[in-house]
C-alpha positions as CSV (number, residue, x, y, z in Angstrom):
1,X,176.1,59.0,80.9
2,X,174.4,59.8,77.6
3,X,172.2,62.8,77.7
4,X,168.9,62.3,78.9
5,X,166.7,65.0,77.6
6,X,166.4,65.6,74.4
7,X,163.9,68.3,72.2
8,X,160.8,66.8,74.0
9,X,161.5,65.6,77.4
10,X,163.3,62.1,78.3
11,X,162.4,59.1,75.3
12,X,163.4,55.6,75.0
13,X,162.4,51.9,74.6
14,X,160.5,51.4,78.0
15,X,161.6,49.1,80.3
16,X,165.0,48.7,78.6
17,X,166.2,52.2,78.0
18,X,163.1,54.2,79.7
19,X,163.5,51.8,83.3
20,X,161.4,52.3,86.3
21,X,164.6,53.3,87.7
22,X,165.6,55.9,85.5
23,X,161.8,57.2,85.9
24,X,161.8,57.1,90.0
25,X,165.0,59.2,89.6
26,X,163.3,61.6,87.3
27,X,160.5,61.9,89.7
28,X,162.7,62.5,93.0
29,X,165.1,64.9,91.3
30,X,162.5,66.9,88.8
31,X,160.2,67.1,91.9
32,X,163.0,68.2,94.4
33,X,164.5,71.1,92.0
34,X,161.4,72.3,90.3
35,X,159.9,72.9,93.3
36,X,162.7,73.9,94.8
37,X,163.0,71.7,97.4
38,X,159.2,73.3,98.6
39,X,157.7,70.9,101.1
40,X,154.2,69.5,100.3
41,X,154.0,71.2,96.9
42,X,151.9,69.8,94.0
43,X,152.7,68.1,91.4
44,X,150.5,66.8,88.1
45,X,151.2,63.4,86.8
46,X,149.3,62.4,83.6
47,X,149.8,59.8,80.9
48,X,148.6,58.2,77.0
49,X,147.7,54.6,76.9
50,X,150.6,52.9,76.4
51,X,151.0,49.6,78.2
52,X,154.2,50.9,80.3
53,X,152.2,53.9,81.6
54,X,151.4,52.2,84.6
55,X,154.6,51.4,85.4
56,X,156.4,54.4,84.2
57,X,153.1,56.0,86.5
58,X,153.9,53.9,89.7
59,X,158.0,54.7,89.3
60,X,157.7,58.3,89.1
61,X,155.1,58.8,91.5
62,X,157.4,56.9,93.9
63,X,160.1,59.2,93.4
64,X,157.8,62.2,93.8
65,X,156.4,61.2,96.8
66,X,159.6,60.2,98.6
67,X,160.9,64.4,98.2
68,X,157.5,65.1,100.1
69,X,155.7,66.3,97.1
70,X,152.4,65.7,96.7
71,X,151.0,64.3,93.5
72,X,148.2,64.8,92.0
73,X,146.8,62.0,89.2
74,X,145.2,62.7,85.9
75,X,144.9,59.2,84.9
76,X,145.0,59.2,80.7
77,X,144.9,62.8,79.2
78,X,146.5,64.4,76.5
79,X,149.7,66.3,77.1
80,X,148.4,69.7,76.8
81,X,145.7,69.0,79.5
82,X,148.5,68.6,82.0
83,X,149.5,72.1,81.0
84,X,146.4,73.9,81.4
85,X,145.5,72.3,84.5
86,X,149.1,73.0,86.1
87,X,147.8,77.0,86.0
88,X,143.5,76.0,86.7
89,X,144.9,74.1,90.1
90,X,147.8,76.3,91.0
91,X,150.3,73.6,91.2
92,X,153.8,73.4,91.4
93,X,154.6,71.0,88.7
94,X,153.6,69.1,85.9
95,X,154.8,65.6,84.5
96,X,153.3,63.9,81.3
97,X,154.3,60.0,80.5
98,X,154.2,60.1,76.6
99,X,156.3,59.1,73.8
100,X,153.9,60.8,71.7
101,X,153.7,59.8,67.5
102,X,156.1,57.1,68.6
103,X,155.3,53.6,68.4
104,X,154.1,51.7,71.6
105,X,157.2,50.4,72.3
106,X,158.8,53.7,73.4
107,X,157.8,55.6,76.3
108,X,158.9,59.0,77.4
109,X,158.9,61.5,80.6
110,X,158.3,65.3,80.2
111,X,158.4,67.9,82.7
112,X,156.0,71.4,82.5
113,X,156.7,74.4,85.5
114,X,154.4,76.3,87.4
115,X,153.5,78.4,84.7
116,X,152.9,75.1,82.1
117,X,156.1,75.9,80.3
118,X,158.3,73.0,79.5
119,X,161.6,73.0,81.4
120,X,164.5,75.3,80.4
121,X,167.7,74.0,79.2
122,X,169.8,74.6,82.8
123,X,167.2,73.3,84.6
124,X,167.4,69.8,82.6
125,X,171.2,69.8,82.9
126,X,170.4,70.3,86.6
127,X,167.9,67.4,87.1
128,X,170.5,65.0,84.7
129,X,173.6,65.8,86.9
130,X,171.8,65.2,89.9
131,X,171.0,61.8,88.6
132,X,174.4,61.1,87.9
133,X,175.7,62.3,91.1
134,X,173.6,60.4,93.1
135,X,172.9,63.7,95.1
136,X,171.8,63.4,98.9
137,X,168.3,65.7,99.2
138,X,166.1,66.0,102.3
139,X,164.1,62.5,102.3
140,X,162.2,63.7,106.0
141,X,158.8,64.1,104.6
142,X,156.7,62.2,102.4
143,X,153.9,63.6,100.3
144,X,150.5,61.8,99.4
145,X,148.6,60.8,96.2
146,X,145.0,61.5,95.3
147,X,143.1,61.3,91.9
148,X,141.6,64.1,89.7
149,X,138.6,62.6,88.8
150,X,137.1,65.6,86.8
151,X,140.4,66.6,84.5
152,X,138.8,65.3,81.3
153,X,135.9,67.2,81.9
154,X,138.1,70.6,83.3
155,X,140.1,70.5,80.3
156,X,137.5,70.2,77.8
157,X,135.7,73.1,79.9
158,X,138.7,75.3,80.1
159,X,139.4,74.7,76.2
160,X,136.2,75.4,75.1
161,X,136.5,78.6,76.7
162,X,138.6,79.6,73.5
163,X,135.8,79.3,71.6
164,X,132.5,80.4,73.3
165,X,129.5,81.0,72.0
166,X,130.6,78.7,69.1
167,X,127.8,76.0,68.2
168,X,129.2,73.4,65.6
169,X,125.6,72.0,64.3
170,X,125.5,70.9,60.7
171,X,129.1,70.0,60.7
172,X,129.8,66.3,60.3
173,X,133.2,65.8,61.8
174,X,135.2,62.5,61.3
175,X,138.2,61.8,64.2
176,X,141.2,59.6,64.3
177,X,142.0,59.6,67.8
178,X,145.0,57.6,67.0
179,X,144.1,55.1,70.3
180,X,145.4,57.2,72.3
181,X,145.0,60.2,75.0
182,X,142.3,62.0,72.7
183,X,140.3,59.0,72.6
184,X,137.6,60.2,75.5
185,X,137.9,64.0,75.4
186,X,137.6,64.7,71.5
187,X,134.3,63.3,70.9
188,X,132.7,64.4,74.0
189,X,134.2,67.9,73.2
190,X,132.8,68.3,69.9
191,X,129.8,66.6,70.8
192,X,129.1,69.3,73.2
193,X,129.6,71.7,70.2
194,X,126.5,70.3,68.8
195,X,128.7,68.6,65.6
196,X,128.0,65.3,64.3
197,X,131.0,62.8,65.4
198,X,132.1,60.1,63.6
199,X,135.5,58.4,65.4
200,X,137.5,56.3,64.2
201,X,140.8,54.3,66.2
202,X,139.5,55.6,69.7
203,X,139.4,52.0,72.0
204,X,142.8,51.7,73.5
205,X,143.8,48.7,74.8
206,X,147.5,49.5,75.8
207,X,148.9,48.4,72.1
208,X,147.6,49.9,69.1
209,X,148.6,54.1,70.4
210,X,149.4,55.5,67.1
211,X,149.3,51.7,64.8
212,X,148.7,52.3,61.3
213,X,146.2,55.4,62.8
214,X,146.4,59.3,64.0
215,X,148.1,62.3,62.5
216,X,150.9,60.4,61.6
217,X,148.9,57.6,59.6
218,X,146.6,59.5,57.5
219,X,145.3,57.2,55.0
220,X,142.6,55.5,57.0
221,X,141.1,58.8,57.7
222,X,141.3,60.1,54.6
223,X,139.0,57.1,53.2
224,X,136.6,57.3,56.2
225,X,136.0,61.0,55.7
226,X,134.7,60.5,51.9
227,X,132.9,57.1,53.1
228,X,130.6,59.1,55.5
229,X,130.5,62.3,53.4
230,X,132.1,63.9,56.5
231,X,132.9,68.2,55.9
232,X,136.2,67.8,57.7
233,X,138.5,65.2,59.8
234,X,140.4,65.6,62.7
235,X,144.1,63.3,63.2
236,X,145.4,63.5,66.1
237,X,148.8,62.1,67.4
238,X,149.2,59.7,70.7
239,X,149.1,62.3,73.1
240,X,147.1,64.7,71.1
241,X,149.5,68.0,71.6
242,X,149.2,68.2,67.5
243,X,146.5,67.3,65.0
244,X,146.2,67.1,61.4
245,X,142.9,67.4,59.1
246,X,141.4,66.4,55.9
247,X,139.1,68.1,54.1
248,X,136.0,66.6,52.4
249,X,137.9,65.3,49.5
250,X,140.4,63.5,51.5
251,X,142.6,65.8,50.6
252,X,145.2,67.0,53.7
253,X,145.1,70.0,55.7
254,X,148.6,70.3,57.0
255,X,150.3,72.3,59.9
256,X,151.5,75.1,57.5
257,X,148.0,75.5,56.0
258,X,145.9,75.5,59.4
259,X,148.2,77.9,60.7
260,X,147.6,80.4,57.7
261,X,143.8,79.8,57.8
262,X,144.1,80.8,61.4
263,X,146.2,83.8,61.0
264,X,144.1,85.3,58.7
265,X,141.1,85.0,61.3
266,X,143.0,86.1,63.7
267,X,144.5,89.3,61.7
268,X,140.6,90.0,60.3
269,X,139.8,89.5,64.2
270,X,142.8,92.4,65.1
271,X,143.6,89.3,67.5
272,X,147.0,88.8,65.9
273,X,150.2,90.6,67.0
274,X,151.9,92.6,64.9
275,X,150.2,90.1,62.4
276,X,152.7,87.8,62.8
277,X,153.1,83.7,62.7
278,X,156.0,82.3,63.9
279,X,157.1,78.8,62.1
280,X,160.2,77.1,61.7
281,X,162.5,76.9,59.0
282,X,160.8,74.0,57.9
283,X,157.9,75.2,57.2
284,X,156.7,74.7,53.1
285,X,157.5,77.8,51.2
286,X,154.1,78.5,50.3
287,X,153.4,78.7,53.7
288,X,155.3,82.3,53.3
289,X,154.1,83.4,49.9
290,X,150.4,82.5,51.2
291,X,151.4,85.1,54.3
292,X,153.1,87.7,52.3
293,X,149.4,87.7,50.2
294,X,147.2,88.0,52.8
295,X,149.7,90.8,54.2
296,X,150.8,88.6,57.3
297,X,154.2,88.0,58.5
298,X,156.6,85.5,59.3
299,X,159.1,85.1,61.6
300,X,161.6,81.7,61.1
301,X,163.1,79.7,64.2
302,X,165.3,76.2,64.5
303,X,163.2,73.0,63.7
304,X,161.5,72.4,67.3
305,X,157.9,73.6,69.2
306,X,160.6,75.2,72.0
307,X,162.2,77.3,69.3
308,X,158.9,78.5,68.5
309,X,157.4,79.2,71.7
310,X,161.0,81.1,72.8
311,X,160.3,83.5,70.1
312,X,156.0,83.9,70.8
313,X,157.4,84.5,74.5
314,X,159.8,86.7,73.7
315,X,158.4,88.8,71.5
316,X,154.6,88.7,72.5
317,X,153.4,86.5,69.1
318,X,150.1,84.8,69.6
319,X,150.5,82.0,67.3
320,X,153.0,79.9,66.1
321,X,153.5,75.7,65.0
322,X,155.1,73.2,62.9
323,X,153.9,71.6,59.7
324,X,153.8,68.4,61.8
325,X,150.6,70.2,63.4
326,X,152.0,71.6,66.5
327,X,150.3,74.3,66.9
328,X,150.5,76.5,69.8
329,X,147.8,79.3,70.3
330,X,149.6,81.2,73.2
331,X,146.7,82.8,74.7
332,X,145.0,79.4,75.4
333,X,147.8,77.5,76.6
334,X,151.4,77.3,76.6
335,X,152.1,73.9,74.3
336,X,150.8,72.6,71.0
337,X,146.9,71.7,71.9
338,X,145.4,69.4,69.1
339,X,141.7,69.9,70.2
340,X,142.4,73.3,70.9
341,X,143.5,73.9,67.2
342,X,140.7,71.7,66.0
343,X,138.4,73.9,67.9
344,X,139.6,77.0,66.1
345,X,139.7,75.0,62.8
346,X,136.2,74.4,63.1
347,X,135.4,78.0,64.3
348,X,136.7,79.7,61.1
349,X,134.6,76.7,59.1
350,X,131.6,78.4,61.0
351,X,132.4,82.0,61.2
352,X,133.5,82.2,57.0
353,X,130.9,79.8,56.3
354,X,133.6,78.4,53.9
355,X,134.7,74.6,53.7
356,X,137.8,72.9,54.4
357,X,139.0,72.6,51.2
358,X,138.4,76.2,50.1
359,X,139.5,77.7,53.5
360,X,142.9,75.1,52.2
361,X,143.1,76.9,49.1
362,X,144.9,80.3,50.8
363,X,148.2,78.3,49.9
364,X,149.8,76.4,47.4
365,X,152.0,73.6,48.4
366,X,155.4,73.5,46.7
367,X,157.1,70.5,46.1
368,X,159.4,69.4,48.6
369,X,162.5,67.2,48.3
370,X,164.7,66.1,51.2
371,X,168.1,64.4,50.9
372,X,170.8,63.1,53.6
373,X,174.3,63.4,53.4
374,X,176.1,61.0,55.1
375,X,179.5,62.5,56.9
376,X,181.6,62.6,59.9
377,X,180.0,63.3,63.1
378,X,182.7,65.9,64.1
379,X,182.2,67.5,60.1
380,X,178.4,67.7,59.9
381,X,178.6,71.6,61.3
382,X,181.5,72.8,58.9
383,X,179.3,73.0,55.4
384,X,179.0,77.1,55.2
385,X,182.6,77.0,55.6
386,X,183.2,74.9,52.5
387,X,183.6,77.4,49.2
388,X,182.5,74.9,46.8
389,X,179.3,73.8,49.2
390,X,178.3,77.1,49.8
391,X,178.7,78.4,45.7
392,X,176.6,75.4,44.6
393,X,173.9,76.3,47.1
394,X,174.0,80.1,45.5
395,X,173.9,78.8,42.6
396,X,170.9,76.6,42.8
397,X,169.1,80.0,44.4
398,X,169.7,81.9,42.2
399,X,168.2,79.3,39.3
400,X,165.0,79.1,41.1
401,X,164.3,83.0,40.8
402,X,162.7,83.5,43.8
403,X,160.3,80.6,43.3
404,X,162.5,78.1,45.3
405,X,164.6,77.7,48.2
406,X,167.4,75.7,49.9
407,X,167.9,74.5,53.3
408,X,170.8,72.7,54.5
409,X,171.0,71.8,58.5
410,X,172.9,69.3,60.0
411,X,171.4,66.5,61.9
412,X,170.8,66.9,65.8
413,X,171.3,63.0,66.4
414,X,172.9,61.3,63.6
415,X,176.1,62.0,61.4
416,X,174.1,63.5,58.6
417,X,173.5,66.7,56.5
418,X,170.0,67.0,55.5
419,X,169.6,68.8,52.4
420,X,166.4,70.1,51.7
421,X,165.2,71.8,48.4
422,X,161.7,73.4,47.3
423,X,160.7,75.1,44.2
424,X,158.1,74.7,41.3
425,X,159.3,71.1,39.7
426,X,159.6,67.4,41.5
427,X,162.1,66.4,38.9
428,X,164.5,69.4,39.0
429,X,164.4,69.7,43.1
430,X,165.6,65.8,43.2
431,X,168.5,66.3,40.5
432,X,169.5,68.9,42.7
433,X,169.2,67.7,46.2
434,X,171.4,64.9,45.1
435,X,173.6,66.8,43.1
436,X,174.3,69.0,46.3
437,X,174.3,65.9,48.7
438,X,176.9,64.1,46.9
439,X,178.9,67.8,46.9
440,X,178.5,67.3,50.7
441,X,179.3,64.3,51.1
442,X,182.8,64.3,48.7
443,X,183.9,67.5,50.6
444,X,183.0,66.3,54.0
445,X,182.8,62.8,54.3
């Protein structure tokens, strides 16, 4: 068997790779070693709007029930809800049904702890061989199901705890709530802020999550905010654990720059820890030169909101993301939170008195060129061993005098070498990205 889990959680094409099988057998096994095999514990099921999230729903929940779990349902919520209301209801377990920026075709399952943490590595490898193995557990008891009428409102409640006292009037604010699990509690939130709302893509109807729309989609948004004369809007993605905004030119505010903005609150704030931000290595490299002006730090981890979030816990860092706009503001909650970053978005706008496209000024966005060398599968790993590979990438460095950089990584699911260049000029990053791919790909293909 394939490996289930991947970076986020089990994914696939419901119904054909995602089956209500599979799903029941995630539910019986997560809930069984989670919980450690805890009679009537508690477990949180939410889910987007796909069309399959009933199913998926009914399939899990089955499997849950049948280890004498109890489950508790959320109905449609965003990920990040399921998180927060794990620790606000004391329960054992949490379980979201998203396939989050994906298209509606796919569908995925993923599994938070007690403490709203997704699921370490051993544990996954636990739940996926006892799926294979078919492994006998205690079947004696059987738990019951009951709705949680009021987690919209308790999540909007408990995030708008992270900004209190904050009143929002005189802000016109334009969403794309992608038709998906931010459709409901992103308006209501902000309208309870006193801002003016203007949504856009926010009636689901079980097929348009994420269609031409959200923080993957930008260009609708991007019009409708200079249509209405809107000061900022808000993308979100189909689950909303990330968003994305655009200022009032239409201009995008991406991961990288809402995270500096932030940091630099925070730090003024003495909120920040050791005034560091933790990214990954993807991360635009004016992301770091903006930090190294504004006298914050950075600390680098492996493409992936886990990576990130292994180093904030480690180390006690407050605030860390993606340039995708997973953003994770660890004293709030322990995922990426889209309305809880736009919250604080919109807090700085307030407290600076400052708009979004000068608060988006505190970096410059370098050019970015990415290229994929196609090689074996079993090679993909051996580049930094390859003397000719790893003199061309000192080479092209050391050209860009400190105004460029290189990053090569191979591929976590494909036979590919992704090469990755930044520095001041579009045409001389793609020369050499290709230049160095085809390197890669005569040496290792």
């Amino acid at each position: 068997m394939a490996r289930l889990f991947g970076t986020d959680g089990v994914r696939g094409i419901a119904n054909t790779e995602l089956t209500v099988k599979l799903a029941m057998q995630l539910g019986k096994y997560g809930a069984h070693l989670i919980t450690k095999g805890k009679e009537n514990g508690m477990i949180l099921v939410g889910k987007d709007t796909r069309i399959s999230g009933d199913m998926l729903e009914s399939a899990l929940i089955a499997g849950i029930l049948s280890t004498g779990c109890n489950v508790v349902r959320l109905g449609i919520i965003p990920t990040p809800a399921v998180a927060k209301l794990i620790r606000v209801l004391n329960a054992d377990a949490g379980v979201m049904i998203s396939a989050s920026h994906n298209p509606v075709a796919f569908n995925g399952i993923k599994f938070f702890d007690e403490n709203g943490f997704k699921l370490r590595d051993a544990l996954e490898d636990e739940i996926e061989e006892a799926i294979r193995d078919k492994r006998d557990i205690d079947t004696t008891h059987i738990g019951v199901m009951t709705d949680y009428d009021q987690a919209e409102h308790d999540y909007i409640k408990e995030t708008l705890k992270a900004v209190k006292g904050l009143s929002l009037e005189g802000l016109k604010v334009a969403l794309d709530c992608a038709n998906g699990s931010a459709s409901f509690v992103a308006p209501m939130a902000l309208n309870q802020l006193g801002a003016k709302v203007y949504a856009i893509h926010h009636e689901p109807d079980g097929y348009n999550i994420n269609e031409g729309c959200g923080s993957t989609h930008l260009s609708n948004l991007q019009t409708f905010v200079k249509t209405i004369q809107a000061d900022i809007g808000i993308a979100f993605d189909g689950d909303a654990d990330r968003m994305l905004a655009i200022d009032e030119h239409g201009e995008i505010i991406d991961g990288d720059k809402i995270m500096a903005i932030c940091a630099k609150a925070m730090k003024a704030k003495e909120i920040l820890p050791e005034d560091t931000v933790v990214s990954t290595v993807m991360s635009n490299l004016g992301f770091d030169i903006a930090l190294k002006e504004h006298a914050l730090n950075a600390v680098k981890t492996q493409v992936g909101d886990r990576y990130v979030l292994e180093e904030m816990l480690a180390n006690g860092y407050a605030l860390g993301g993606e340039q995708s706009g997973h953003i994770i503001f660890l004293k709030h909650n322990t995922t990426g939170d889209g309305l809880l970053t736009a919250v604080k978005l919109l807090e700085v706008m307030k407290q600076t008195g400052k708009s979004a496209s000068e608060l988006a000024m505190i970096m410059k966005v370098y050019p970015q060129v990415l290229v994929n060398a196609k090689v074996a599968n079993h090679k993909k790993h051996l580049y930094l061993q390859n003397d000719l590979i790893k003199q061309e990438i000192m080479t092209l460095e050391s050209d860009f005098h400190g105004k460029g950089r290189v990053l090569v990584r191979p591929s976590g699911t494909e036979p590919l070498v992704r090469v990755m260049i930044e520095g001041e000029c579009q045409e001389q990053l793609e020369v050499a990205a290709k230049t160095l791919a085809a390197l890669i790909e005569q040496e290792l293909g």
